[in-house]
C-alpha positions in Angstrom: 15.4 -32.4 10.6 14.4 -29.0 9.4 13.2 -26.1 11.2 9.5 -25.9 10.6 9.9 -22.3 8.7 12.2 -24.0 6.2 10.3 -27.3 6.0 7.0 -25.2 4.9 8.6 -22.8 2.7 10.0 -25.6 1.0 6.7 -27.2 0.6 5.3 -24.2 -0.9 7.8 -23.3 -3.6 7.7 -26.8 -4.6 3.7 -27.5 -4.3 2.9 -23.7 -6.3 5.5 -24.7 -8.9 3.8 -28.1 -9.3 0.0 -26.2 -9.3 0.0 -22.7 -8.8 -0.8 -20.4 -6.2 -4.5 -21.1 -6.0 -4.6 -24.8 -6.2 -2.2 -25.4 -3.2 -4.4 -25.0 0.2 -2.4 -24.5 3.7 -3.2 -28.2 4.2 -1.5 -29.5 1.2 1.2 -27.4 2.2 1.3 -28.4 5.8 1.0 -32.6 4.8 4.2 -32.2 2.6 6.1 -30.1 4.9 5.4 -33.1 7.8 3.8 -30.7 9.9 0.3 -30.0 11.6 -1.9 -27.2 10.8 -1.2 -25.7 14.1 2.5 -25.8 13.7 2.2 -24.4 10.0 -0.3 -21.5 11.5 2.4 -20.7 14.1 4.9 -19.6 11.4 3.0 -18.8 8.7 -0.5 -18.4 9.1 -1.1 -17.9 5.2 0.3 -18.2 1.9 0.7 -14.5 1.5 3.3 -15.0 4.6 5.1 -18.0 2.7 4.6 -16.0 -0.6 6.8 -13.1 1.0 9.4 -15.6 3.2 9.6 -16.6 -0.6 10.6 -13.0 -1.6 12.8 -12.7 1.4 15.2 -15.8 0.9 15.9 -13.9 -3.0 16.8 -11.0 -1.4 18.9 -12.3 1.3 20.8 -14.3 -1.8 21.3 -11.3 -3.8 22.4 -8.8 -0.3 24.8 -11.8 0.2 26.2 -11.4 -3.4 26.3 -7.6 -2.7 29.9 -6.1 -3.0 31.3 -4.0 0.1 32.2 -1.5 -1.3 30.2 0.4 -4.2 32.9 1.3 -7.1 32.9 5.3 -7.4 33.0 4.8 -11.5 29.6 3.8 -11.1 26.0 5.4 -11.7 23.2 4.1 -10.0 21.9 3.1 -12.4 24.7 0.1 -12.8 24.3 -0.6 -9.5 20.5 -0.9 -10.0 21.1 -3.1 -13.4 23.7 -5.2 -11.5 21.1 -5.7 -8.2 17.9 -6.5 -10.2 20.3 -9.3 -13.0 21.5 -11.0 -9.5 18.3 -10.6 -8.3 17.2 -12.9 -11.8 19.8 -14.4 -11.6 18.6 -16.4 -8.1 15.3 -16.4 -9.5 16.4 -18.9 -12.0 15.5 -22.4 -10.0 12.4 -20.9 -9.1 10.9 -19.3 -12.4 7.7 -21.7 -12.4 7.2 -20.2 -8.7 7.7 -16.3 -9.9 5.2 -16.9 -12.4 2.7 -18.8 -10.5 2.6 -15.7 -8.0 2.3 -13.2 -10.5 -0.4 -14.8 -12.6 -2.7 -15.5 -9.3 -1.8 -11.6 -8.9 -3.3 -10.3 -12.2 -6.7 -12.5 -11.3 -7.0 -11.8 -7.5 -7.0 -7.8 -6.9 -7.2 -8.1 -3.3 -3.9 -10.6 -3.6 -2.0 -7.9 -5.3 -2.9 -5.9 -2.7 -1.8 -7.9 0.3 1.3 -8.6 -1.7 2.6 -5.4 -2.6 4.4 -4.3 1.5 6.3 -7.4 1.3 7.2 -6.3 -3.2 7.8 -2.7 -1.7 10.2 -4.0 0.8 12.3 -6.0 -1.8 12.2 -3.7 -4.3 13.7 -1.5 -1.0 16.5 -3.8 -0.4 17.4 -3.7 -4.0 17.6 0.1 -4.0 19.6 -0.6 -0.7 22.1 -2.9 -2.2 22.5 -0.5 -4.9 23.7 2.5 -2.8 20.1 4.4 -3.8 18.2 5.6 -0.6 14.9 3.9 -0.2 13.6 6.0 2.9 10.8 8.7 3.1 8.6 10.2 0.1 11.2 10.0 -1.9 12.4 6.4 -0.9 8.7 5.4 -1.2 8.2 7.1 -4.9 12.1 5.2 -6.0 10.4 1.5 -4.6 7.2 1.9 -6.4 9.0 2.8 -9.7 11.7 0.0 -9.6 8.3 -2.6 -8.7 7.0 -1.0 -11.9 9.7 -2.0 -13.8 9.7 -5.2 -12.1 6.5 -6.2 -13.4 7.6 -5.6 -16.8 10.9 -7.0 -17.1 9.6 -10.4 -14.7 7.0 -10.9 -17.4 10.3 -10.9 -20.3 12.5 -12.6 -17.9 9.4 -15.6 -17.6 10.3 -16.5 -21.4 14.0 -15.5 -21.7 15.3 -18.8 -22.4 19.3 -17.8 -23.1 21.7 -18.2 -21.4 22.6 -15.3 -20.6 19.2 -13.9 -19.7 20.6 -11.7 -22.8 16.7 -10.7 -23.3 15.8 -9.9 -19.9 19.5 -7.8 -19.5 17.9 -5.7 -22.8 14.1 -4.9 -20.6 16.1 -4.6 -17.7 18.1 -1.6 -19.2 15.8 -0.2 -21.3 13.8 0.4 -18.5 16.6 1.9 -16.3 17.8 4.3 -18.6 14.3 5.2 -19.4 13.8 6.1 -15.1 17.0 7.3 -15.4 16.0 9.7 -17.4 12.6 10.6 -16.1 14.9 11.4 -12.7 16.9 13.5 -14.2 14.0 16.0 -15.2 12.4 16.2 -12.1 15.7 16.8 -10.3 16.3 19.7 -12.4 12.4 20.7 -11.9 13.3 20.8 -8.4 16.4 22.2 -8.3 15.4 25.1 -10.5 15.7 28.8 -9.6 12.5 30.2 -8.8 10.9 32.6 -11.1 11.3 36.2 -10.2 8.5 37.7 -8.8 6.8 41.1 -10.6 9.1 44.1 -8.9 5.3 45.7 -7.2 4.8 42.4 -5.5 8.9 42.1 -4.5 7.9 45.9 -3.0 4.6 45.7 -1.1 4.4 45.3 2.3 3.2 41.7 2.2 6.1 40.4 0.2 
């Protein structure tokens, strides 16, 4: 018999899949999982919960596909392009699931917004499997873009029917190289030299 956590989030991908997000109540969830309400509170007392135990088994399948060792040939940006593909690539069984969440997304505001710390802290563990720091500002502003891109290349990888995910690869890319570049600018913004001040304000006492 399964542990109650696995028997309800089992439930849910399957009942969301079969009706989306917002025709699947915690007690249609709870009657296929063979559990009370009570029990089904106790581990996850909504669907936002499931919706992000959801998220959590991907990225547990995609750190577990995570090499040891990152290959010093590398940018990060490969390593972000080969984290995000195994990332789709795990999403494949559960495509009807991905886009049942994001669709009750775009209509419920206050859904998105309960949604995005458990998005954040995947898009976080993606950066992490790719060897890119996801702590601090920094961290924070990295998670927020590679969720950005997210959204845009979920929405290709919904109708990519190759085999290959050949289509999705091309967003996925695109995308990358197009952050890619937008880092590489603001490093240099950073890293520039400061401007030399005027020699009378380098001389006054206050300088």
């Amino acid at each position: 018999m399964k542990p109650a956590n696995e028997a309800a989030l089992d439930a849910f991908i399957k009942l969301i899949a079969e009706k989306g997000f917002a025709d699947v109540a915690l007690r249609d969830i709870a009657e296929a999982a063979g559990l009370s309400l009570a029990e089904l509170y106790r581990v996850y007392p909504d669907k936002v919960a499931l919706a992000a135990a959801f998220m959590a088994k991907i990225d547990a399948e995609v750190l577990a596909g995570t090499p040891t060792r990152s290959d010093p040939e590398e940018t990060a940006r490969d390593r972000l392009f080969d984290a995000m593909m195994r990332r789709y690539d795990a999403l494949r069984p559960y495509r009807e699931v991905l886009g049942a969440i994001r669709r009750a997304s775009t209509r419920d505001p206050m859904l998105a917004l309960a949604m995005g710390p458990a998005l954040r802290r995947s898009m976080a563990a993606m950066l992490e499997a790719a060897s890119v720091p996801s702590e601090g500002l920094t961290g924070a502003l990295r998670q927020n873009g590679l969720l950005a891109i997210h959204y845009v290349v979920s929405r290709v990888y919904e109708q990519d029917e190759t085999t290959d995910l050949s289509k999705t690869m091309a967003a996925l890319d695109s995308r990358l190289k197009m952050a890619e570049r937008w880092a590489q600018l603001f490093e240099k913004y950073v890293k520039s030299p400061q401007k030399q001040k005027p020699q009378n304000e380098v001389n006054s006492p206050a300088a």
